[in-house]
Every structure is written in C-alpha cells, then in structure tokens.
C-alpha positions as CSV (number, residue, x, y, z in Angstrom):
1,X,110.4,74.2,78.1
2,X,112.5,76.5,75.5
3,X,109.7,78.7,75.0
4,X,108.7,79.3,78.6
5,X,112.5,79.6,79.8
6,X,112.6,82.3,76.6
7,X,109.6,84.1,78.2
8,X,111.1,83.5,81.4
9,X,114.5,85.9,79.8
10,X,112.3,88.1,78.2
11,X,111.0,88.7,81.7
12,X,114.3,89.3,83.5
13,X,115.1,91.9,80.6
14,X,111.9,93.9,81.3
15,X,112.6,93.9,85.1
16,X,116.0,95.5,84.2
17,X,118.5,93.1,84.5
18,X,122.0,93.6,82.8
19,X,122.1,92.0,80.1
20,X,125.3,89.8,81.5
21,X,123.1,88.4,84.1
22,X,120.0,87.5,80.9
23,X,123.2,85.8,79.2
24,X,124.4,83.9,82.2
25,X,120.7,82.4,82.9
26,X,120.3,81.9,79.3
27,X,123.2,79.5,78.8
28,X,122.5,77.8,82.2
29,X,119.2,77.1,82.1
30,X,119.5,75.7,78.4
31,X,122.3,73.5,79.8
32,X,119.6,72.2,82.2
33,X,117.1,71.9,79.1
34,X,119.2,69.7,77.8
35,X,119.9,67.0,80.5
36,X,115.9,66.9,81.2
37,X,115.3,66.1,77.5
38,X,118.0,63.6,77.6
39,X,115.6,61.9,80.3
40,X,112.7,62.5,78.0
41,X,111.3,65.5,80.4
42,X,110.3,68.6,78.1
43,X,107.8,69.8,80.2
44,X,108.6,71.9,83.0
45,X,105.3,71.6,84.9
46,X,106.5,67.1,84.9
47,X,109.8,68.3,87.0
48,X,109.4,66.5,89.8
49,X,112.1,67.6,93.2
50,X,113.7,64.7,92.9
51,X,114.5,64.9,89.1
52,X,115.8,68.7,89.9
53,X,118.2,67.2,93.0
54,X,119.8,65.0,90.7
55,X,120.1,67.2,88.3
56,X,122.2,69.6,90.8
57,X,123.9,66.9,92.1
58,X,124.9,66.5,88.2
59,X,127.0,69.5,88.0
60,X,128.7,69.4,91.1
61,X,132.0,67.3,89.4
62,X,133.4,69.1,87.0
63,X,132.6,72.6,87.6
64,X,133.9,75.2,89.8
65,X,131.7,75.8,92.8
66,X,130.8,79.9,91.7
67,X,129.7,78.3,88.5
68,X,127.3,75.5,90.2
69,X,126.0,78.3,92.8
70,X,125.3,80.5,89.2
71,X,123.6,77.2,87.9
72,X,121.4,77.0,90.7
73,X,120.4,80.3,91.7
74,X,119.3,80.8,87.9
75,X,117.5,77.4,87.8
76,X,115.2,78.3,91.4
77,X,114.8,81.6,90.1
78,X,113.4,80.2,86.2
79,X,111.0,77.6,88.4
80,X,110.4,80.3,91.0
81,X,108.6,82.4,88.2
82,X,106.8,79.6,86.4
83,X,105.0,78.9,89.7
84,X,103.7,82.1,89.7
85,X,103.0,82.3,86.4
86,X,101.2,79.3,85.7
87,X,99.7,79.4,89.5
88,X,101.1,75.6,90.7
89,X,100.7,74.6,93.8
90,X,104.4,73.7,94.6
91,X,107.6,75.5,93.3
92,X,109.8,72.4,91.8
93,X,113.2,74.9,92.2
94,X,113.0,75.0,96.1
95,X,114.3,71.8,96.3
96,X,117.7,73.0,94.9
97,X,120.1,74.4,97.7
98,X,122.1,77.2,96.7
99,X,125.9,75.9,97.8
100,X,128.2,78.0,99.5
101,X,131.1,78.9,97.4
102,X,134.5,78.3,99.6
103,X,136.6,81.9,99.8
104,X,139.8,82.1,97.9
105,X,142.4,85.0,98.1
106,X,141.6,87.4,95.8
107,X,144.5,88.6,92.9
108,X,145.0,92.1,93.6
109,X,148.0,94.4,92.1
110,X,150.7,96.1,93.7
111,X,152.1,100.1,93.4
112,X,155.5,98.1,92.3
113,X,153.0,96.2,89.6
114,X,151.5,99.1,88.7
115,X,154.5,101.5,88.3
116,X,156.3,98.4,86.6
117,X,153.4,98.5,84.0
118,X,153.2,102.4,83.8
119,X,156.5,103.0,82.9
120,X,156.4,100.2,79.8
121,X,154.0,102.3,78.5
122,X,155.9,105.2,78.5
123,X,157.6,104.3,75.2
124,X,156.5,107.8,73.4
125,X,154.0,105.0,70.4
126,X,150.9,105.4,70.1
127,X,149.4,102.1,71.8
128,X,151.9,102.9,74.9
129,X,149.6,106.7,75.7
130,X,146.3,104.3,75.0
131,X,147.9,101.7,77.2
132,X,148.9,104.2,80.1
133,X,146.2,106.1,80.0
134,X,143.4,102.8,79.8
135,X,145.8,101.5,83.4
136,X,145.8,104.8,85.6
137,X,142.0,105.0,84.7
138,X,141.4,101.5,85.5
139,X,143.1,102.2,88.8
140,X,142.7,105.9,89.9
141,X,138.9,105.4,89.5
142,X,137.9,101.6,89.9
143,X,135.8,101.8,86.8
144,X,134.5,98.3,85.7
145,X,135.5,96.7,82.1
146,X,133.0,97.6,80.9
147,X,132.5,101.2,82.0
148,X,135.7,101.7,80.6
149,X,134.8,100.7,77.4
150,X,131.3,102.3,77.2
151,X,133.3,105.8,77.7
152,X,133.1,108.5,75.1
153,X,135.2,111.2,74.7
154,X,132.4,113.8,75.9
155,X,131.8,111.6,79.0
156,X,135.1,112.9,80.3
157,X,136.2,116.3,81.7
158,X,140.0,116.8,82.2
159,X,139.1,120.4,83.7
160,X,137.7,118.7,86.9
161,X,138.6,114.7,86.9
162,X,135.7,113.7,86.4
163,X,133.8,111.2,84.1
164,X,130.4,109.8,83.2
165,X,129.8,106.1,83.4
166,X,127.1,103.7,82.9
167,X,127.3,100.6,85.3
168,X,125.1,97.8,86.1
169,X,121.7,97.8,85.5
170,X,122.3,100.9,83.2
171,X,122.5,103.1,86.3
172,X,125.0,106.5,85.9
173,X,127.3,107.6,88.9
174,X,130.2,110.1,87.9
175,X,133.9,108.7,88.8
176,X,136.9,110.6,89.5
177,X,140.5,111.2,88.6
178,X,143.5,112.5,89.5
179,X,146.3,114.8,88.1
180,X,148.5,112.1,87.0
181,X,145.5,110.3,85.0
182,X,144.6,113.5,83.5
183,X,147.5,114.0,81.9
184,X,147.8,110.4,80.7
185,X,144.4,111.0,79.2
186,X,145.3,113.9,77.6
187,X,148.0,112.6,75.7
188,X,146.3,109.7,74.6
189,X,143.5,112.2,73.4
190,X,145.9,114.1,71.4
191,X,146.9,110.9,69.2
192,X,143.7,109.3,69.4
193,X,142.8,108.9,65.5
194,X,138.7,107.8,65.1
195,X,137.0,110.4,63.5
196,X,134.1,108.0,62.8
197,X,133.9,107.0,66.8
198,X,132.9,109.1,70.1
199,X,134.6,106.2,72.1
200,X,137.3,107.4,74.3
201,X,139.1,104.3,73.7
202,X,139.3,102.5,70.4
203,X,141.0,99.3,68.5
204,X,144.8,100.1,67.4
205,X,144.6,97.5,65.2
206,X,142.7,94.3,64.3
207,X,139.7,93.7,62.4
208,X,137.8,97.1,63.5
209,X,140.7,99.4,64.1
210,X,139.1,103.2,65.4
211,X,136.5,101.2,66.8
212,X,135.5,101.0,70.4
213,X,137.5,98.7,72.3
214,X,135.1,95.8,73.8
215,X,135.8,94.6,77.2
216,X,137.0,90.9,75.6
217,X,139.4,93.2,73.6
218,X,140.4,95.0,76.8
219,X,140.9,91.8,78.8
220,X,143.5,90.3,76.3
221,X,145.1,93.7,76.0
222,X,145.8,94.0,79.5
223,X,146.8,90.4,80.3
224,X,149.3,89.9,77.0
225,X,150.9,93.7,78.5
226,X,150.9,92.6,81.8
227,X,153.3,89.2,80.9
228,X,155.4,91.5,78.8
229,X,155.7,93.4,81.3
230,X,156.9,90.9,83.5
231,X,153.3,91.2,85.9
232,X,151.3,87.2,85.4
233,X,147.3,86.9,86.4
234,X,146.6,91.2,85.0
235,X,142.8,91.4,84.5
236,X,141.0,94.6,84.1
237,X,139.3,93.4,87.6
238,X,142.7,93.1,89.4
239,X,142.7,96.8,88.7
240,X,139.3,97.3,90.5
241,X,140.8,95.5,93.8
242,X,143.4,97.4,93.4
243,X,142.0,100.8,93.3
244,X,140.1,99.4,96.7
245,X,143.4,98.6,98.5
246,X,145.4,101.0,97.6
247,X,142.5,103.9,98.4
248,X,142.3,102.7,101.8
249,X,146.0,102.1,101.8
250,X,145.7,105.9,101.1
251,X,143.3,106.7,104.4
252,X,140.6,106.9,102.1
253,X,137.6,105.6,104.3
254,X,135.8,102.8,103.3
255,X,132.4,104.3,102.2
256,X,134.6,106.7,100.1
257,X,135.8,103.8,98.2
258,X,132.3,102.0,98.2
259,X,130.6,105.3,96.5
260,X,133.3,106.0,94.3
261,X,133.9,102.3,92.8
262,X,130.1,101.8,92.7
263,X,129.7,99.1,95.2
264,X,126.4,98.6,96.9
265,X,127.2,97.8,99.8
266,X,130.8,97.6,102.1
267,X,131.0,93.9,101.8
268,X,132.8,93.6,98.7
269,X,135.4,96.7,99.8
270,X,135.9,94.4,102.9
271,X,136.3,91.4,100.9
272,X,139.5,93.2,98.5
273,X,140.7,95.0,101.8
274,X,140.9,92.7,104.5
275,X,143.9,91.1,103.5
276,X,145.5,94.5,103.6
277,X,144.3,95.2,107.3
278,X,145.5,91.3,108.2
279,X,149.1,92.1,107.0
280,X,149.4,95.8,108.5
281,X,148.2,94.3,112.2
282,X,150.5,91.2,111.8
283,X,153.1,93.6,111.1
284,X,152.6,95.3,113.5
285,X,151.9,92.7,116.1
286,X,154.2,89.2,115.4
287,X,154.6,87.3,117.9
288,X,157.7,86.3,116.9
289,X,159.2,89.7,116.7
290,X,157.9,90.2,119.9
291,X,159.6,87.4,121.7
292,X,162.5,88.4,119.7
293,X,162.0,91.7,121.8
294,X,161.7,93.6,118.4
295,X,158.4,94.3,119.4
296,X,157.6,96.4,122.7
C-alpha cells in the first residue's frame, strides 16, 4: 500500500497540484496506512467498504470536522485512482461520505485593529518598517502567506502599485497597492540589508537572518505582534478576510475583490463578507429601534 499511495502523490504532483495539497494527502493517507496494517490489511485491492466505513467512523472523535472531511476526500480520491489504475471492478472509496463541515464565524480584523497595529510599528527600528510594511501589504492587496513570502524585490513596482505573485497551483496574477503601502514599502526597502537574497522580505534575526521569511516564520511574527499589540487571534489569513470586508466596506464590488484577492469563484468573498452585510441591514433595520420609534 505505501508504494502505490507514493505513486498515487507522484501522480497528484504531475497533474499540478500545490504542493500543500501533495502534503496534506500524504500525511492522511499514511495515517490511514497505518490503522489498516494494525488490522493486518496491507493490500489496498483486500479493502473491503465495510473496513473503509469503520475506518471513517474511526476519526470522527477526536478530530475537528474540516480535518475528517480533508481525511476523507483524500482517502476517495487515493481509491478513486487505484480503480482506474489497476482496472477493478468496484471503487472501495465510494463508500466513504464526505461530511459536511458545520459553519463557524470567521476571525476577521478591524480598521481600529489594523491602525492599532500600524502605528506600533511606527517605532523608527528596523523590524517596525518590515513589520508595517509586511501588514498594509497583507491587507491593501489580500495576498496569501505565502505569496507574501515568495515576493522578490523585482516582483514589485512602487511607480504603479503593483506586484507579481505566484499563487496556487503556481499560477501568476499581478496585485495591487495603494499610496500608503507604497510608502511603507519604500522605507522598509531603504533599510532592507540581504545582499545575498532577492526576497522582498527577509529574517531580522534567528537562525537564517537575510534570508527569506517562510510563511511559518511569518505566521509567528504576526501573531506574537498582534498580542503585543494588544489585537489576540492575528493570522496572516485574518488579513486576507480583512482586505475582503473592508474593500466592500469601501464600495469595491464583489468581483473586484474576487479578481484582485485571487478567488475563484464569489463564494468565499461571500463567505468573509456576509457578516458585514448582516450587521449594516440590522443596523439599519432593528426592530427594536423601530418600536422604539428610532427607526421610521
């Protein structure tokens, strides 16, 4: 079973996939390698439905319900392709049922969050024009972690606000800036010290220090800033949801913000948005106020 579920990645990476989805398969699908050979079943084609039910009934305590629908959809999709490859008759995986995950609110940040963050950095040090300029980025353009970090210095052009990116699936789309960025950037760029690096933003310190920031270095950047700067639950994705809200916030329409955050499609704009509609109709419409006669 390890060597077909290795053929099986080796597949996914020659179809395209991001390498973030090849490591989330890989680590599920040897998770589900090792409960079958605990039950003394190392040969995919001798998974039997039943075995596969129990085995996704298996994860269901204990894990989070996006992480059992991850599971799940990665285990179909590895049985789905040894069907076809080794031509059986019946597809094992179908038996599994890809659960719903419940919606939750999603963390989003606040102008007040924002500015409170903003002006922290505004300390005249070196890390506070990397840390300013990394935040009105993050939030004038919607860029993903990792876009952020995969920028290099030539990917950027202060001139017209614009910047390169690479984003899922290695796919380019150009994102853009304001005034107020650009001149964050530009100071960080005139203090910026990595002759030996094109990244745009680098290390400050650490182990590799001039070297590209990695998105698990940006993550625990941005969080440990965020509680010193009295803001809790700061992820570089709270950014993201942020540049969605506030752009619509903004009257920007909502294929403007699909195309320039490098959604697919308007659900997920919907998804960070609607909350924000909600509160401006309830606002706007309470019946409370109105039997107060507050509201005509």
């Amino acid at each position: 079973m390890r060597v077909s579920i290795g053929q099986f990645l080796t597949a996914l990476c020659q179809e395209g996939k991001s390498s973030g989805t090849v490591t989330q398969y890989r680590w599920h699908l040897a998770r589900m390698a090792d409960w079958l050979e605990a039950r003394d079943v190392g040969d995919p084609g001798l998974v039997s439905r039943a075995l596969l039910r129990e085995w996704g009934a298996s994860i269901r305590t204990g894990w989070a319900p996006a992480t059992v629908k991850q599971a799940v959809s990665a285990v179909r999709s590895y049985f789905r392709w040894m069907a076809a490859e080794e031509g059986w008759r019946e597809d094992a995986g179908r038996a599994l049922v890809v659960p719903r995950v419940p919606g939750r609110l999603q963390r989003t940040l606040s102008g007040e969050e924002i500015g409170s963050m903003l002006l922290a950095a505004d300390d005249g040090m070196v890390w506070g024009l990397r840390m300013g300029a990394m935040i009105s980025l993050l939030v004038d353009s919607g860029v993903r972690a990792a876009e952020l970090c995969g920028l290099d210095c030539a990917d950027v052009n202060l001139g017209r606000g614009v910047a390169k990116v690479v984003g899922k699936g290695g796919s380019e789309r150009l994102v853009y800036f304001g005034q107020v960025t650009g001149k964050r950037l530009a100071a960080w760029l005139d203090v910026r010290a990595a002759p030996g690096s094109s990244a745009l933003f680098v290390s400050l310190g650490g182990r590799r220090p001039g070297h590209r920031l990695t998105t698990r270095g940006l993550r625990r950047i941005v969080a440990g800033f965020g509680r010193s700067a009295g803001v809790s639950g700061v992820s570089p994705h709270t950014f993201r949801r942020a540049f969605a809200c506030i752009s619509t916030e903004a009257g920007a329409p909502s294929r403007v913000v699909m195309g320039a955050g490098g959604w697919s499609n308007l659900r997920m704009v919907e998804t960070y948005t609607r909350g924000l509609e909600t509160e401006r109709l309830y606002r706007e419409y309470s019946p409370a106020d109105y039997l107060q006669g507050l509201k005509q």
